[in-house]
N, C-alpha and C positions, 0 to 999 in steps of 0.2 A: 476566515470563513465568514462569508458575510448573512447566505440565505439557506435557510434548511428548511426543508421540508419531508414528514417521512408520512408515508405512504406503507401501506398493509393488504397483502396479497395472501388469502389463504392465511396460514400461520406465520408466512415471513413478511418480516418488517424491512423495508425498502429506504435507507438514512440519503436523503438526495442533497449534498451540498454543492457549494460554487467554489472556490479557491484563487486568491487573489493574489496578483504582482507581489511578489517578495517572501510570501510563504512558504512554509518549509510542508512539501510535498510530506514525506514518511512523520515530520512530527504531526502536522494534520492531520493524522489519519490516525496517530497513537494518541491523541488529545481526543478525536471526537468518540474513540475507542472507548476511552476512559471514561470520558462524559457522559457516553450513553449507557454503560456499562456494559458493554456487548461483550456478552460470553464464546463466542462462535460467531466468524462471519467470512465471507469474503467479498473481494472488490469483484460487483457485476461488469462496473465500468468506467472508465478512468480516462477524459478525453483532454488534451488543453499543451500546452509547449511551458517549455524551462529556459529562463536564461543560464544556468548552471547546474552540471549534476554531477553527483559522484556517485559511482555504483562500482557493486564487487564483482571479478571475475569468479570463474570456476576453479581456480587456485583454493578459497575460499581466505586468500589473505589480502588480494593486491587491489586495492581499492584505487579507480583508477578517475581521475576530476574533466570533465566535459565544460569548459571554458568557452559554448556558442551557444544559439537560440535551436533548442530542438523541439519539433515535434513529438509527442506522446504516442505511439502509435498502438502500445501495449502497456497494461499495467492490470496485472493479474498476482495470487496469494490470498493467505490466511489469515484471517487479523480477529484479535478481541483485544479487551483490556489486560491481557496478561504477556498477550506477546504477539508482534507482527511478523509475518513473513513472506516479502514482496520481491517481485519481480518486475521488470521495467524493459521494455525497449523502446529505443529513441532513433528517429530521423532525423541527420543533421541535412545543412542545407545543399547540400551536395546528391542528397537524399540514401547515402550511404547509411546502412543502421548499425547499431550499437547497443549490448543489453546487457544486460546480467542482473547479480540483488539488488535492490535500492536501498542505499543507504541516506543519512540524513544530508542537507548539501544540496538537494535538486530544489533548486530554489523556482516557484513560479512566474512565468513571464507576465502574459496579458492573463490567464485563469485557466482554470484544469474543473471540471464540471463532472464530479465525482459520487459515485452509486456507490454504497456497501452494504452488501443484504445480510441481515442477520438470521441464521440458524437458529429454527428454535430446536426446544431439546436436546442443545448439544454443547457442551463447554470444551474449552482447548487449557490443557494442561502442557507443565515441560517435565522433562524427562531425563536423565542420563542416559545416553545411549551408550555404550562402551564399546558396542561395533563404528561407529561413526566419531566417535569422542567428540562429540558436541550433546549441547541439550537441546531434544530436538520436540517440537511440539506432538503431542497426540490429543485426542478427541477422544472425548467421555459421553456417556450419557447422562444429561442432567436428573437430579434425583427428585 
């Protein structure tokens, strides 16, 4: 992450970075998470291509590795310092597309120029869920 700039709209805070050749897409985003301490937020905007990515399918096990240069075309979710949860679709150069979670592995090509607005008054907590058997995040109201 080379250049940050954050910006203040009303009550939300606007974190606008750049993303460089080699950087790991989802830890970038769990790093600036933590850094800034953002309790609630999500990606406004997520633009820039990957030489490499691995993202999960709907299975919710089979994590599947992207081996070309794609385009970004979507990159939308949850994210704070406590837990991320992202979604990604990609245009390969064929321009056929390909989406699902993102996992860590998308590595960035030339840069990804990346927006994540933080919610104020609202924190993201995890959860057991016993109908879904994952721990799944919820949103609280900050006190």
């Amino acid at each position: 992450m080379k250049s940050e700039i954050i910006s203040v709209c009303g009550n939300t805070k606007y974190h606008c970075v750049r993303l460089r050749r080699g950087e790991d897409l989802l830890k970038s985003i769990e790093e600036l998470c933590k850094k800034k301490d953002i309790s609630a937020g999500f990606v406004a905007s997520g633009v820039g291509c990957i030489s490499k990515g691995k993202i999960r399918d709907a299975s919710g096990i089979t994590i599947r590795e992207i081996n070309e240069d794609c385009e970004i075309v979507s990159l939308n979710g949850t994210v704070s310092a406590k837990r991320c949860h992202l979604h990604i679709a990609l245009s390969k150069e064929d321009l056929s597309t390909i989406g699902g979670h993102l996992c860590e592995g998308c590595l960035i090509n030339t840069t990804c120029e990346l927006i994540i607005a933080e919610i104020p008054e609202i924190f993201i907590d995890v959860e057991d869920d016993p109908e879904t058997g994952y721990d799944e995040l919820i949103f609280k109201k900050a006190v």
